[in-house]
Residue frames as a rotation matrix with the C-alpha (Angstrom) as fourth column:
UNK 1
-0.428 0.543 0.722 165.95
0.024 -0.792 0.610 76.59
0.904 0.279 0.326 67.64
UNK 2
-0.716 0.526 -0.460 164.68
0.575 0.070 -0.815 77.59
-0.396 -0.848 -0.352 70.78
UNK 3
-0.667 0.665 0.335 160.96
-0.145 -0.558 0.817 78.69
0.730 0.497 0.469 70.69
UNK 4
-0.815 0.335 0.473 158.58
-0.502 0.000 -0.865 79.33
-0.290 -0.942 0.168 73.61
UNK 5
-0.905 0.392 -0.163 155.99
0.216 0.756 0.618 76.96
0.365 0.525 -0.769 73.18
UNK 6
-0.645 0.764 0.018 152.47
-0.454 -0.364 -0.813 77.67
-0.615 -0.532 0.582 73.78
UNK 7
-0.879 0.370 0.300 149.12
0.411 0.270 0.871 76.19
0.241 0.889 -0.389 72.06
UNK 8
-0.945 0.314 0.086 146.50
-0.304 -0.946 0.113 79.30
0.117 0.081 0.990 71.80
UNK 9
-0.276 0.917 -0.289 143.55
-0.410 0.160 0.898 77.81
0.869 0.366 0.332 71.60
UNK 10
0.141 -0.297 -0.945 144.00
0.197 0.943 -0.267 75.43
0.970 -0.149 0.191 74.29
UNK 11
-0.416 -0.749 -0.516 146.13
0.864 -0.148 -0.481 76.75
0.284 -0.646 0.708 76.35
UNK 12
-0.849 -0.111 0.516 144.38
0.041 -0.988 -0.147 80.06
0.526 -0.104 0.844 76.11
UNK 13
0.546 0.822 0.162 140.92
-0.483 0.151 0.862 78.78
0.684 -0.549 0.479 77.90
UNK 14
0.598 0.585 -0.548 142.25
0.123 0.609 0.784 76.80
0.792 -0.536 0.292 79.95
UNK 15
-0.430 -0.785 -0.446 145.43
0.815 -0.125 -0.566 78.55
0.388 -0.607 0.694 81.48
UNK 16
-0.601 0.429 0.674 143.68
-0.295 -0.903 0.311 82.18
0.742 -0.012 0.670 81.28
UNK 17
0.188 0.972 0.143 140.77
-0.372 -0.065 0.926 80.29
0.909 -0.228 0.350 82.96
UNK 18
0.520 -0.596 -0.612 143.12
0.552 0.781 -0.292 77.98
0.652 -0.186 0.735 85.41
UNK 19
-0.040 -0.622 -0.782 145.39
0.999 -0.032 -0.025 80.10
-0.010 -0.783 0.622 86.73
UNK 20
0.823 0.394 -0.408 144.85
0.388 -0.916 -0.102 83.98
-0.414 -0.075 -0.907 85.40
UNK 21
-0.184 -0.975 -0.122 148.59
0.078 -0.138 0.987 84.21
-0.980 0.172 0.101 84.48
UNK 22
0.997 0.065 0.031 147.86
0.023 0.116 -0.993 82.81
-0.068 0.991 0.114 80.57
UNK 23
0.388 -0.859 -0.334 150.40
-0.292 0.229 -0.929 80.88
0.874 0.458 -0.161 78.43
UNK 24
0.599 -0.658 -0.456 151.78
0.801 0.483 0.354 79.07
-0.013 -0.577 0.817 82.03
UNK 25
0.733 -0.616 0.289 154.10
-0.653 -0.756 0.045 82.33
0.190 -0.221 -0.956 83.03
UNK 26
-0.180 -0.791 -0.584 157.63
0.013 0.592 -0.806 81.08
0.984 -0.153 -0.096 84.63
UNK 27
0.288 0.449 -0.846 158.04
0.693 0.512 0.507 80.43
0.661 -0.732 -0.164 87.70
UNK 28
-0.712 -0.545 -0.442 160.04
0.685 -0.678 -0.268 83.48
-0.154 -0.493 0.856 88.43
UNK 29
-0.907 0.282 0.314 157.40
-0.213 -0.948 0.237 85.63
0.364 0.148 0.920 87.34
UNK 30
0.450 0.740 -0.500 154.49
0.185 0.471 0.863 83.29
0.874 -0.480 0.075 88.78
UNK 31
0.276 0.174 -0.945 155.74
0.885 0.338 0.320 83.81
0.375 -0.925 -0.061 91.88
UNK 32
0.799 0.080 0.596 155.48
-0.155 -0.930 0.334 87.31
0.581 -0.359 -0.731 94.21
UNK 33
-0.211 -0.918 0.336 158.98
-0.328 -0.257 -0.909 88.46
0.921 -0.302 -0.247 95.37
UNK 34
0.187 0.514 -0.837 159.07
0.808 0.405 0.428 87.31
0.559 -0.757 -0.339 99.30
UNK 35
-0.793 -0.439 -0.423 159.12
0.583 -0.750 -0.314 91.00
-0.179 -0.495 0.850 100.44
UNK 36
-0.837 0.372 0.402 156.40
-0.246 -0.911 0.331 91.97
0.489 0.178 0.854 98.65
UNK 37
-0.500 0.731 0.464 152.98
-0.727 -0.063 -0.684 92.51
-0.471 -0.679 0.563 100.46
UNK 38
-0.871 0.387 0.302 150.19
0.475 0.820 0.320 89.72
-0.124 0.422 -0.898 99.47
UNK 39
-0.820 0.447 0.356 146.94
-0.311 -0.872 0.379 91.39
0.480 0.200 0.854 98.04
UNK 40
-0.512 0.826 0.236 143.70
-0.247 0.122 -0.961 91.32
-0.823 -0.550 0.141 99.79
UNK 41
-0.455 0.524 0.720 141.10
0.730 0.682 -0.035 89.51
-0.509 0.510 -0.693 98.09
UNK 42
0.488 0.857 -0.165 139.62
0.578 -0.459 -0.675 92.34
-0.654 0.234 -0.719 96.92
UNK 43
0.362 -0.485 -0.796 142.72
-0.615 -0.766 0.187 94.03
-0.700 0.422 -0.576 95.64
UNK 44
0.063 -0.515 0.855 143.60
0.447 0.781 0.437 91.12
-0.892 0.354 0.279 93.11
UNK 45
-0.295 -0.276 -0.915 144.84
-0.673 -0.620 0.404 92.14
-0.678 0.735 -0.003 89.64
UNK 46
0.404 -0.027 0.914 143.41
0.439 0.883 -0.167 90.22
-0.802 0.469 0.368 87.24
UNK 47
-0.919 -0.391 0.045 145.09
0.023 0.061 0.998 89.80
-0.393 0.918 -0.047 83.80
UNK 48
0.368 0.929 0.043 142.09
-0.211 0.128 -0.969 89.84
-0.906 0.347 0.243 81.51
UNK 49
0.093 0.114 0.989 142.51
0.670 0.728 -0.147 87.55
-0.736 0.676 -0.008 78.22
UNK 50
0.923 0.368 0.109 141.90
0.365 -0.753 -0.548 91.20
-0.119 0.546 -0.830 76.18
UNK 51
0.782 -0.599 -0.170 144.55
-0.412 -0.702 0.582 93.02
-0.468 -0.385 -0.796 78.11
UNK 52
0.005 -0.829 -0.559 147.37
-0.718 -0.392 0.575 90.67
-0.696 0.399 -0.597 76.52
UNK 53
0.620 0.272 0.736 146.03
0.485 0.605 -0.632 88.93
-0.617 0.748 0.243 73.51
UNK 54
0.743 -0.639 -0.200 148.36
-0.664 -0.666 -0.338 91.97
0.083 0.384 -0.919 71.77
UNK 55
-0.310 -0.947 -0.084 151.53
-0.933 0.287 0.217 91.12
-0.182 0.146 -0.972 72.85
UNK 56
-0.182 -0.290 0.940 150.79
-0.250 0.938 0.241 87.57
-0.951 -0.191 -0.243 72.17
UNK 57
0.871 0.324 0.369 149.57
0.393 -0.009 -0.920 87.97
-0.295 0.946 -0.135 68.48
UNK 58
0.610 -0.751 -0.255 152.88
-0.790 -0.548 -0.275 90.37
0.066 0.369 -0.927 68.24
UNK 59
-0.321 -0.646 0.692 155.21
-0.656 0.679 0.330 87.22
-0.683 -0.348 -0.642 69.51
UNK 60
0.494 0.360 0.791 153.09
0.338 0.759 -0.557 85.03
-0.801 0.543 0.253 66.98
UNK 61
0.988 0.011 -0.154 153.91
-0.120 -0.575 -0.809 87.53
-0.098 0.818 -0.567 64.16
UNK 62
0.467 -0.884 -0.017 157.32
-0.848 -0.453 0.277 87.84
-0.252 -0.115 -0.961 65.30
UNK 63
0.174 -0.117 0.978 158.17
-0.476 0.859 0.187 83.98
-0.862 -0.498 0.094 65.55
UNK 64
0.347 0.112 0.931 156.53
0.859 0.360 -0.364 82.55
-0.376 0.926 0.028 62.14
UNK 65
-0.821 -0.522 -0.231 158.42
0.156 -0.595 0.788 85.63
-0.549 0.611 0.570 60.34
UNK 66
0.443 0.792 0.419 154.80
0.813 -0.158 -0.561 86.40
-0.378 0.589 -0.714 58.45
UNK 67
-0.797 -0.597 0.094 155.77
0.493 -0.552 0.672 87.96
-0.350 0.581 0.735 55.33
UNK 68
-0.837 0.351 -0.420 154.04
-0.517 -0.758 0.398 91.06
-0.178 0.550 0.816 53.12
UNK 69
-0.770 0.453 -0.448 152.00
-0.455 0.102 0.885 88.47
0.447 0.886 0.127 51.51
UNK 70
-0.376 0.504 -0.777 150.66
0.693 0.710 0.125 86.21
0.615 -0.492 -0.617 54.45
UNK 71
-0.985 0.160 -0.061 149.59
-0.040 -0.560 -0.827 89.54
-0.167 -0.813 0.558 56.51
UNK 72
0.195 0.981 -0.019 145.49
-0.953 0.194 0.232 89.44
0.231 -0.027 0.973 55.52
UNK 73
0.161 0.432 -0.887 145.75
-0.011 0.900 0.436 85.57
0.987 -0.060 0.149 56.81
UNK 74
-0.601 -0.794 -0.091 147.78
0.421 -0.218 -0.880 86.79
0.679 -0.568 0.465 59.81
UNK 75
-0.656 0.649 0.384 145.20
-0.712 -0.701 -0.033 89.92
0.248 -0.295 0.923 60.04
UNK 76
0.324 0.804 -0.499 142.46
-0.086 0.550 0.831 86.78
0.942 -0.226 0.247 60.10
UNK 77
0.210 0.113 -0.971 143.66
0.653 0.723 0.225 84.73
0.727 -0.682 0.078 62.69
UNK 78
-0.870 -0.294 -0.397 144.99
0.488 -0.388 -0.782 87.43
0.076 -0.874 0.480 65.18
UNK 79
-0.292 0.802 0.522 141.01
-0.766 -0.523 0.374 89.09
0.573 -0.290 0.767 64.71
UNK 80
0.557 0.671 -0.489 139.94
-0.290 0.709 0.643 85.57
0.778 -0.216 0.590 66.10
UNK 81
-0.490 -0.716 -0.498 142.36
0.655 0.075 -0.752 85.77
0.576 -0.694 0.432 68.70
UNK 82
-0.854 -0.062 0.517 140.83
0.027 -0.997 -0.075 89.03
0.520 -0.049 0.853 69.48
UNK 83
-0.254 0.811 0.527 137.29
-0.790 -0.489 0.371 87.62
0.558 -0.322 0.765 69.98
UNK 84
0.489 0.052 -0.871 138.24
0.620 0.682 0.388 84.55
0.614 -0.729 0.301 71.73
UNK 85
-0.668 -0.163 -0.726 139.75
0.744 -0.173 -0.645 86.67
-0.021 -0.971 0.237 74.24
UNK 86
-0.692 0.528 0.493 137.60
-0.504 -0.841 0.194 89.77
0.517 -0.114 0.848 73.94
UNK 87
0.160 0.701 -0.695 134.66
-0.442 0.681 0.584 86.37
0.882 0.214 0.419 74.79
UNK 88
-0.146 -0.260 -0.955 136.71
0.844 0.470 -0.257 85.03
0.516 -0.843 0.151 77.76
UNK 89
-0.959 -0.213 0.188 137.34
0.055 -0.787 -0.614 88.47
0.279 -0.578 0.767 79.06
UNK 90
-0.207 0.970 0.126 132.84
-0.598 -0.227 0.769 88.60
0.774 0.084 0.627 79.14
UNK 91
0.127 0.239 -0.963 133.00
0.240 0.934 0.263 85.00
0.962 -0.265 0.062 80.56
UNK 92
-0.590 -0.733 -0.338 135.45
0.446 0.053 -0.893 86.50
0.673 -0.678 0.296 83.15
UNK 93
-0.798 0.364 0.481 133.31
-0.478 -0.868 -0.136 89.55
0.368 -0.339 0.866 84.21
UNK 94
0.179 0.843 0.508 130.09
-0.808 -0.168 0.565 87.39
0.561 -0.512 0.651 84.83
UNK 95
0.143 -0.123 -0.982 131.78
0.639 0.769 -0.004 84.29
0.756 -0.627 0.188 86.36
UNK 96
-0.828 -0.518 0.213 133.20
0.156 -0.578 -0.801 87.56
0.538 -0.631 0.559 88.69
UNK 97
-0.558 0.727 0.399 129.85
-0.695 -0.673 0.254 89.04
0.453 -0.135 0.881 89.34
UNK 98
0.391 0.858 -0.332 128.61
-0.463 0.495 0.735 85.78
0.796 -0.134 0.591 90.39
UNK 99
-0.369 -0.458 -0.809 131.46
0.511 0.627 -0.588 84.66
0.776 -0.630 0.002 92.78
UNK 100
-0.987 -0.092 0.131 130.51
-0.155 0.328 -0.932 83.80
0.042 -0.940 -0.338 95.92
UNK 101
0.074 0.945 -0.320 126.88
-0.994 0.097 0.058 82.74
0.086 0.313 0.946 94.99
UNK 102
-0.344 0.436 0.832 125.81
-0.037 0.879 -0.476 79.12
-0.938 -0.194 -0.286 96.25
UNK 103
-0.280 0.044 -0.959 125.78
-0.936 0.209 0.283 76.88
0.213 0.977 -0.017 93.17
UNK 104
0.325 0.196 0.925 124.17
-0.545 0.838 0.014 73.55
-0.773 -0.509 0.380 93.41
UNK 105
-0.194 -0.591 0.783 125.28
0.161 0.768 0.620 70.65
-0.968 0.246 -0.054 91.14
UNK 106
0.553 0.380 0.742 123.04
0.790 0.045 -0.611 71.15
-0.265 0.924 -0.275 88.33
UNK 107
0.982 0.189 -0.005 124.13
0.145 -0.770 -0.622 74.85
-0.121 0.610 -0.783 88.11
UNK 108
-0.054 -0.998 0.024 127.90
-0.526 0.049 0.849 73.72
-0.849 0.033 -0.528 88.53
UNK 109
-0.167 0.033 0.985 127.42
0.559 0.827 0.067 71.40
-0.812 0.562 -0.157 85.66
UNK 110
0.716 0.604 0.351 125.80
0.621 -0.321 -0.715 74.17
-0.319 0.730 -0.605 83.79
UNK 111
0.789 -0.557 -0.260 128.68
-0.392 -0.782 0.484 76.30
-0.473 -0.280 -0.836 84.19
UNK 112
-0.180 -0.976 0.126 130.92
-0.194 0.161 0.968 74.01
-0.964 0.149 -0.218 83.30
UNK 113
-0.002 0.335 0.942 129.00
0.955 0.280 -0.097 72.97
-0.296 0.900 -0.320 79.71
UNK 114
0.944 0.298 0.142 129.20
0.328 -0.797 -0.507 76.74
-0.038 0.525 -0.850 78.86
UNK 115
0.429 -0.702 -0.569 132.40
-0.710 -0.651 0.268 77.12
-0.558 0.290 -0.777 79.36
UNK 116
-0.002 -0.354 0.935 133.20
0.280 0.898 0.340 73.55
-0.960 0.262 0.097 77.53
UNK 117
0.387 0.293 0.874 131.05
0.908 0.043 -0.417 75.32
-0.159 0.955 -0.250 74.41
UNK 118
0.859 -0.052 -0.509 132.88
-0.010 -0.996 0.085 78.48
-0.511 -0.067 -0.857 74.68
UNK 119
-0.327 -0.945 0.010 136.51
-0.400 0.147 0.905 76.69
-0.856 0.292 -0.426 74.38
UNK 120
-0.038 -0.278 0.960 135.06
0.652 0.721 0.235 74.63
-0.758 0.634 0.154 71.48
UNK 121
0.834 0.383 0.397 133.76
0.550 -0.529 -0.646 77.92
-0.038 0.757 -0.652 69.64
UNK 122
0.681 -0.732 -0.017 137.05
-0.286 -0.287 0.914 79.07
-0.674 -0.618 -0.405 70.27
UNK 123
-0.244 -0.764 0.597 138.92
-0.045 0.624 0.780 76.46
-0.969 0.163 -0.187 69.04
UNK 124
0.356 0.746 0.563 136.30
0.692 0.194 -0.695 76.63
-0.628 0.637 -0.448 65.77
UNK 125
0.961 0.132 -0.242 137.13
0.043 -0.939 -0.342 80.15
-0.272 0.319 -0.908 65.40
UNK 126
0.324 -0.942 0.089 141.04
-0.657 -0.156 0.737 79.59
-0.681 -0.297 -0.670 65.46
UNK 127
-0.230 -0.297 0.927 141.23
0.416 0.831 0.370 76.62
-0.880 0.470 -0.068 63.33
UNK 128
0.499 0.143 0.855 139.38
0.816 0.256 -0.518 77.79
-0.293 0.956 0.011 60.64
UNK 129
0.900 -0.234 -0.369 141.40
-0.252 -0.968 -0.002 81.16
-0.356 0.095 -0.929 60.84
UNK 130
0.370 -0.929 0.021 144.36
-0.654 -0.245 0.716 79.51
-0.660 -0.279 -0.698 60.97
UNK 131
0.469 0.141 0.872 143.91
0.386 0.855 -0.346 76.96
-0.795 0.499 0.346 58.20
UNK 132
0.979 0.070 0.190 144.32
0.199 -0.517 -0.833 79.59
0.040 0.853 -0.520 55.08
UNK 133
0.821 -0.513 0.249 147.25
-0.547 -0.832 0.090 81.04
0.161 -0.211 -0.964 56.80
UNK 134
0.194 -0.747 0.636 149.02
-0.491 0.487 0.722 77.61
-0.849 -0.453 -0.272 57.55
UNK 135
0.558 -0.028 0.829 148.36
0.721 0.511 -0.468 76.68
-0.410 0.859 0.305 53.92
UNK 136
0.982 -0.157 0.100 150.87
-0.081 -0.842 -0.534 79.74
0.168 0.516 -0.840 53.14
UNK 137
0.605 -0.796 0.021 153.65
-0.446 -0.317 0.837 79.24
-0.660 -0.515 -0.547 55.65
UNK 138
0.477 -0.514 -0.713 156.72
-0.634 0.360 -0.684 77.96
0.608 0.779 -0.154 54.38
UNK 139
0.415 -0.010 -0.910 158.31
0.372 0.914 0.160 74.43
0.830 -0.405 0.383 55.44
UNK 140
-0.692 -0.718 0.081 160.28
0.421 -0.492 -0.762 77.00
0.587 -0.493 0.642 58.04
UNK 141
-0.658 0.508 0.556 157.27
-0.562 -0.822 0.085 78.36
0.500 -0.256 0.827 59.23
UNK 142
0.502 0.793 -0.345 155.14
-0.549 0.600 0.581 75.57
0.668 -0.102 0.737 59.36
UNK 143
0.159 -0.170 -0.973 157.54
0.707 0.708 -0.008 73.62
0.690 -0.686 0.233 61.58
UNK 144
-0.881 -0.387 0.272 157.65
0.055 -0.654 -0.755 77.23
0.470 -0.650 0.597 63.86
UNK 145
0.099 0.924 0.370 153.74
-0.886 -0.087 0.455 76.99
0.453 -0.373 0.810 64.06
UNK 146
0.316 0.110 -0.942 153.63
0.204 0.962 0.181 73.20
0.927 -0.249 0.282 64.22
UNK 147
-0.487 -0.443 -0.753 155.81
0.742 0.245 -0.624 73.82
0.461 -0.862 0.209 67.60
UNK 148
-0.950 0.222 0.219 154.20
-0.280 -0.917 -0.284 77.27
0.138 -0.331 0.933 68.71
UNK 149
-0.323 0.891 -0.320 150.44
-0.847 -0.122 0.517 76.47
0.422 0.438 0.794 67.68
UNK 150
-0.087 0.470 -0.878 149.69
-0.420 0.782 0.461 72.84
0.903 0.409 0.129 68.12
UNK 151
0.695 0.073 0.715 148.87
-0.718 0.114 0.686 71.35
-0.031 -0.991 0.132 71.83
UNK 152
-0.687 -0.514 -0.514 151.77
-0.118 0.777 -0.618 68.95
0.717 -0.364 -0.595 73.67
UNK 153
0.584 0.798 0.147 150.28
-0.601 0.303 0.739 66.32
0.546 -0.520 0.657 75.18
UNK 154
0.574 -0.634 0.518 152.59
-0.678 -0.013 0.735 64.56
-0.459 -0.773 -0.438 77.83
UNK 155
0.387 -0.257 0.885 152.83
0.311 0.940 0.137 61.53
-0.868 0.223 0.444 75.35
UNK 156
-0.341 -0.549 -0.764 154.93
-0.696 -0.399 0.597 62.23
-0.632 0.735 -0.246 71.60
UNK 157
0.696 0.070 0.714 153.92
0.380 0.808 -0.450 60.28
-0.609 0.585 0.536 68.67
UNK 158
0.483 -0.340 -0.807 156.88
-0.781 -0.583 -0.222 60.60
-0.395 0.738 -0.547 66.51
């Protein structure tokens, strides 16, 4: 079975926040043709957590095969997708609005303890969505989340 791997929670603070791409992109698509122009700081595109929380709920849907019956657990967990990015996308706008503002230690520290309690309300929101909905899957499903859903950490316990 091949299956792009990705863990949402996780992955979604901390790539989204990390690099702007979200979900680790390839490298062919992480990287800008060498012909094309390089934007000016000011012209950067950002991705915005909001902008493709869609197609990534559609690829979830698509993956775990969510049947007739499991769509109102489905409908949960992709709304809590919705406001953990709809939440980053806020985060995004005032971390923007503040870049290039002189931060001293304390108010780096602060910064980082809000976004620490953002990922955990995050993760809160996602788990408990996704509890109801993994108590449905079938053993086929559950080992498509189990690989799709759950963080890899470099080390395997199996």
């Amino acid at each position: 079975m091949s299956i792009r791997k990705f863990a949402v929670p996780a992955a979604l603070a901390l790539a989204v926040a990390l690099s702007g791409a979200g979900f680790g992109a390839p490298a062919a698509f992480a990287q800008a043709p060498a012909a094309a122009p390089q934007p000016k700081p000011h012209e950067h595109h950002h991705l915005s957590p909001a902008r493709l929380i869609e197609g990534r709920i559609a690829f979830l849907k698509a993956e775990l095969k969510i049947t007739p019956a499991q769509e109102p657990a489905f409908d949960r967990l992709a709304q809590a997708m919705r406001d953990n990015a709809k939440e980053m996308a806020q985060s995004f706008e005032q971390h923007r609005a503040e870049h290039g503002k002189p931060m001293n230690a304390v108010e780096r520290l602060e910064a980082r303890q809000r976004f620490m309690a953002m990922h955990a309300r995050h993760s809160e929101r996602f788990l408990a969505a996704l509890k109801p909905l993994y108590a449905s899957l079938s053993p086929e499903q559950k080992e498509t989340a189990d690989e799709l859903l759950a963080p890899h950490w470099h080390h395997h316990h199996r």
